[in-house]
Phi, psi and omega in degrees: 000317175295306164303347162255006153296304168286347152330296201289340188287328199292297173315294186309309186311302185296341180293301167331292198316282206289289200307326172286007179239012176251107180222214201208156127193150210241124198275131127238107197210123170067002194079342221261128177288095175290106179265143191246095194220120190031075180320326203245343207256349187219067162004296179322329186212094185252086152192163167162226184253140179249102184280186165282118176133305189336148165246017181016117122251144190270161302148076183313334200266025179198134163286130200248154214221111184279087189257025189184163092043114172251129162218117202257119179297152193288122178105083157223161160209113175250116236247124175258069193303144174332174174044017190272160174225124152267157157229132145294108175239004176262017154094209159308336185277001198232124183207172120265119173228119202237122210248186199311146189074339188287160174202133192265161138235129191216089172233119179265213199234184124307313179306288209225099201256162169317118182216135189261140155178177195240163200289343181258352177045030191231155186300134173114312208280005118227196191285290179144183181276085191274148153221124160254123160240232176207056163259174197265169190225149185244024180249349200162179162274341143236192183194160186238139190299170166305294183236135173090007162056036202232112227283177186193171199079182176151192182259330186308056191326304192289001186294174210238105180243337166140199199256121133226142189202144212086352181302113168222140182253135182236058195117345202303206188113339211288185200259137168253335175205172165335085194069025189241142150223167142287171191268163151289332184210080145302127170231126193236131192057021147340095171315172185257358153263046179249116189289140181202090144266157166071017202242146182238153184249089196225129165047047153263174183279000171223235153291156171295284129303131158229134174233133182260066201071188154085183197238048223246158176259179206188101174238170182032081150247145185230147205214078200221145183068011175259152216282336181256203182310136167317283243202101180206165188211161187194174163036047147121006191330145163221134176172192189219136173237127181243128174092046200249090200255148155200176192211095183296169190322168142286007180266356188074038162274159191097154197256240185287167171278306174254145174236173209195122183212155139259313186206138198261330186243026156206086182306341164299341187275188215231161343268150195280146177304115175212047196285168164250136197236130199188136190083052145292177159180104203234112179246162164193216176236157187298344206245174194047202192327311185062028188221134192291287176239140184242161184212152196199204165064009203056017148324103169250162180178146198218117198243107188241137152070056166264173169223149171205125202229151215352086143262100180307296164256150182246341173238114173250130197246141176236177191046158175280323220272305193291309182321280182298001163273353188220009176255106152113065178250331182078037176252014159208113179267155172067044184252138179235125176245130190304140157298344177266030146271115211297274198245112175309319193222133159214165192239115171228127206282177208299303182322299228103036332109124174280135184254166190249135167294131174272162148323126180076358170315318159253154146223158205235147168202133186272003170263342155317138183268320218085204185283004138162330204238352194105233154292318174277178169290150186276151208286328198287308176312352171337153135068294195309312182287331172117334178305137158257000000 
């Protein structure tokens, strides 16, 4: 009789277990209804909610089939083993976005690093990767992102949103509303204790990178094929980016390799977008934007060791605010500019008005590696990144 009690404790224990993680909710974004059914138990149909308390973890021996909207909820944790692959197939609806409280770890190898791409494998064909935290932001004390309605900023410098190393984002991009896309990667309000290494950005339709404020550091990225900016940062990032290659198509599409903003409508505001950049290596093409890095916007930065190769321009600094912090300042060293870059520096004050480059605005050196190699690829991106 004591064995079939305990039977029956058992049964009941596993029923529980398993309903919590099959559940129901409903979006309001778009009208759209999310059914959430067993997130972690059907690879096949991977999407819904990671609540609080929840621990996720996936499962490497399996493809998980993005067919909706993934949102790891404040307390939730969604554990990403080396070598798991996601596909995407819905289109706008298949994202991740892991929102205030939330936390991701997606940490692959080099052998077998962590992979996003979509069932259609072409640039555009889903959404991409979001992290909101609560670091500070110079648009409010929050905001709510574009796509996935999900707030992000905060007071919190140090916060903590999880890991990811090892990453490669695939195909992301796509248009979610009238001139809107997603990013391959968004960080919005990053905390500085949040790990982010090790990530390729490849052949998405829109940026690669994007940071939205926050504090968050940033090492070995690579950003290569994608139709808009590589690399871009806005509305107050304070961090450090180490380590960055990216390469535009071979057809020469796309716009700059790094872009730089503080505030598009109070370029003064605080606290300003001052990240430090260091390890570069930015190639690209004559056609579209063409300027390796532009920075605007009241926008500050300190720039070591750059490369920059078919570029019409290589640094273009716009506004007064971005001018007098960074023309004759000596706050970008080490840069070896490629002979096909047209114009190292050019300047255009807020009138539209040309500024003259100062002395010492820069320094040059033909013995910069860049982000490690130069010109080539960097030893750290082998293989993992798709790059060779």
């Amino acid at each position: 009789m004591k064995k079939n009690y305990l039977k029956l404790f058992i049964a009941a224990a596993v029923i529980s277990f398993s309903s919590a993680l099959i559940h129901s909710c409903s979006e309001d974004e778009d009208t759209a209804t999310i059914e959430v059914v067993g997130i972690a138990q059907d690879p096949a149909n991977f999407k819904g909610e990671v609540t609080d308390g929840q621990v996720v973890t996936l499962d490497a021996t399996k493809v998980y089939v993005l067919n909706g909207a993934v949102r790891v909820k404040s307390g939730g944790k969604l554990v990403i083993p080396a070598g798991t692959r996601i596909v995407a197939t819905a289109g706008a609806e298949s994202y991740i976005i892991v929102e205030q409280g939330g936390q991701i770890y997606a940490n692959g190898t080099p052998a077998s690093p962590v992979t996003f791409n979509s069932s259609a494998a072409t640039a555009g064909t889903w959404g991409g990767v979001m992290i909101c935290g609560k670091a500070p932001i110079n648009t409010g004390t929050t905001a709510t992102t574009e796509a996935g309605n999900a707030s992000y900023g905060g007071t919190v410098a140090t916060d903590n949103s999880g890991a990811l190393t090892y990453v490669r984002i695939e195909n992301a991009g796509i248009t979610f509303s009238t001139d809107k896309r997603f990013n391959g990667l968004s960080l919005y309000g990053v905390g500085s204790d949040t790990k982010v290494e090790n990530i390729a950005l490849v052949n998405g339709a829109e940026d690669g990178i994007q940071l939205y404020g926050g504090t968050v550091n940033l090492s070995n990225i690579v950003s290569i094929s994608n139709e808009d900016d590589a690399f871009v940062w806005t509305d107050g990032w304070i961090g450090t980016a180490t380590n960055i290659y990216t390469k535009r198509r071979t057809s020469g599409t796309g716009n700059t390799g790094i872009k730089g903003i503080n505030n598009t409508i109070n370029t003064d505001a605080s606290p300003r977008s001052n990240p430090t950049i260091k390890n570069v290596t930015l190639l690209g093409g004559t056609t579209g934007e063409s300027q390796a890095v532009k920075l605007y916007s009241g926008t500050y930065a300190n720039f070591e060791n750059i490369v920059l190769s078919n570029w019409t321009d290589g640094f273009s600094l716009e506004n007064n605010s971005t001018i007098t912090y960074l023309n004759g300042q000596s706050k970008i060293t080490d840069v070896f500019f490629d002979t096909n870059v047209t114009n190292k520096m050019t300047a255009t004050a807020t009138d539209g008005s040309i500024i003259t480059i100062l002395p010492s605005s820069y320094s040059e050196n033909s013995d910069a590696t860049g982000a490690g190699n130069k010109l080539g690829s960097p030893a750290w991106a082998i293989g993992w990144s798709t790059l060779q």
